[in-house]
Phi, psi and omega in degrees: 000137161314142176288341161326284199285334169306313184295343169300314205264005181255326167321308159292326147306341181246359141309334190261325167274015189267158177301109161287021194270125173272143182330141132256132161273032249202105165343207160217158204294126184282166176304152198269014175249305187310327166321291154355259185293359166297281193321311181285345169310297143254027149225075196349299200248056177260325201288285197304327188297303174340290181305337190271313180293331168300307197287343174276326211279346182269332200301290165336288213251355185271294199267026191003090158062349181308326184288335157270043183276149174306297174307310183302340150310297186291355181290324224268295169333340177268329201285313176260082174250346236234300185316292206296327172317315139335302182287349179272331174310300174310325196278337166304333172239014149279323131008314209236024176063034190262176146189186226209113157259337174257006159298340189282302144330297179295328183285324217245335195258352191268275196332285206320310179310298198288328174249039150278300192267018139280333194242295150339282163296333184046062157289106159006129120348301183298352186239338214256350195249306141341324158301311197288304161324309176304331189296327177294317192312319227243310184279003195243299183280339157309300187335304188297336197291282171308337174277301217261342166273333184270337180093358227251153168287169196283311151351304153274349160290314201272329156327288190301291215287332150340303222270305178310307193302304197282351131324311180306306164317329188295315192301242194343318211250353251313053164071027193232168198232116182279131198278150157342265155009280178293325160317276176315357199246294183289315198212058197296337192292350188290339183244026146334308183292305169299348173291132212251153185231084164335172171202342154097141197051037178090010160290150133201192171230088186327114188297353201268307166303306142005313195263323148336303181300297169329290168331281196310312171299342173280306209299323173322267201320291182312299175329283181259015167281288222254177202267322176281041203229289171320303188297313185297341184265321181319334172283329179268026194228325161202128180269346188256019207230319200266339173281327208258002154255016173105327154019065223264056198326305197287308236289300176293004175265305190274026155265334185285347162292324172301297177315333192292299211295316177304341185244355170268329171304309157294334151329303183300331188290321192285319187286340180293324186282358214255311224258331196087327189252188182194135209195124185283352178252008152064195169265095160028266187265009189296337195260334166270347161267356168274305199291333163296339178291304201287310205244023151257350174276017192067355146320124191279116169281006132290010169083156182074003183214141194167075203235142189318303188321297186331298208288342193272317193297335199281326173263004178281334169302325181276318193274012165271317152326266159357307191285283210280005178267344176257350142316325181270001188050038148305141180310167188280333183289353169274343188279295150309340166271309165342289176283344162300300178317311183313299163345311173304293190265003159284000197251279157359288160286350162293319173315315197289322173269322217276021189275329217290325182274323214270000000 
């Protein structure tokens, strides 16, 4: 016999004596924390609902019952009407792993526009409210412009133009706060937004708010209906995977900057009613409370993952915070360490879920 063939027939003999049993793959039961995170993985925004119901029901009990009075609700509601309407802006363009340091800026400065030239110039309404609005569109799209011609991150972009716009506010407003008074005489309609819908027993409801819900139900409806909706989380999930699919990337960063900058505008409107006035220095803290808002609402701040609803649970955390810590007559400085922590551990647990993916 050959040797060829001697080596055949001993092949076959350890084939006939090898183990027929077929190969298994079959995972292993994942863990009740990996469960966990598969949930929360896919469902962003169960971690902020989560957080909100605690924080009402210990608030609720800290503060025997004061905290569900009717008036002290529509407060809390009027009070993140200004956030979150901010925060739908952020979450759009966070999303798309960017971020928008200058909305808060762009809002204060579209108000500024709009009751310079109704009330200074006594310029139309039909026309002075419309300007105002363009002006975020138009600062929203220099953002836009500038991340995708220059390359540069949006952080450092949105940084300079912070810097430009609230120059600007300076500029224009020449540091003077057009009063109540002058509003009611040139332009009442500018303070519309702040008119209040009694509700009977000290509630109410803000059209400002109203208009907020609204807002927030188109952007919802864009994000997860429509195809740039799709395209804005492709982008923030791989910008270079969304390109290589037909993506038209800068062309959807800079409309998502435009829209941004167009809903800081309407933002601007609601802060002249919210505010009574019209004032260069605005709200403060609008901008660092949007983002808190976006990412205690469960938005990733590295993109792709991110939802309006969140941002609404995010900014409702924030002003039940507010409420019940100056309800317990805690310093205001427990109110910035609170919300810092969160800030913290909502980064933290995004880091966590986001493995699940990885």
């Amino acid at each position: 016999m050959s040797d060829d063939a001697t080596g055949s027939a001993t092949a076959e003999r350890g084939l006939a004596a090898g183990h027929h049993g077929v190969a298994s793959f079959e995972d292993e039961a994942p863990s009740p924390l990996r469960r966990i995170q598969h949930f929360f993985h896919q469902n962003p925004t169960a971690i902020p609902a989560i957080i909100l119901i605690v924080a009402v029901a210990v608030f609720a009990v800290v503060t025997g019952g004061r905290f569900f009075g009717a008036l002290n609700l529509s407060l809390i509601l009027a009070q993140v009407t200004l956030i979150a309407l901010l925060g739908t802006a952020q979450t759009l363009v966070i999303i798309t792993a960017g971020i928008d340091l200058s909305v808060g800026a762009i809002m204060v400065l579209s108000s500024i526009i709009m009751g310079k030239l109704a009330v200074d110039y006594q310029v139309p309404v039909t026309v002075a409210f419309p300007v105002g609005l363009l002006t975020g569109l138009l600062c929203g799209l220099a953002n836009g412009l500038l991340v995708t011609a220059l390359k540069l991150p949006p952080f450092i972009v949105t940084l300079g133009t912070w810097s430009i716009y609230g120059a600007l506010i300076t500029l224009v407003s020449n540091a003077a706060t057009i009063r109540s008074q002058a509003l009611d005489q040139f332009a009442p309609f500018l303070k519309s937004m702040g008119a209040r819908i009694p509700l009977g027993g000290g509630a109410f409801l803000m059209y400002g708010s109203i208009l907020m819900i609204l807002v927030a139900v188109v952007i919802w409806y864009i994000l997860s209906r429509t195809a740039f909706g799709r395209h804005v989380y492709a982008i923030g999930d791989d910008p270079h995977a969304a390109r290589l699919s037909g993506i038209q990337v800068n062309k959807t960063l800079v409309g998502v900057y435009t829209l941004a900058g167009l809903l800081c505008g309407i933002a601007g409107w609601v802060l002249i009613g919210r505010v009574g006035a019209v004032s260069p220095l605005g709200n403060q803290t609008a901008n660092l409370d949007a983002i808190t808002a976006v990412v205690i609402g469960g938005t990733s701040l590295f993109g792709g993952r991110g939802s309006i609803v969140g941002t609404l649970f995010g900014a409702l955390i924030v002003g039940v915070f507010d409420s019940g810590l100056s309800l317990t007559g805690v310093d205001p400085l427990w109110r910035q360490l609170t919300v810092g922590a969160l800030i913290i551990v909502a980064v933290a647990i995004d880091q966590w879920i986001r493995r699940i993916s990885a």
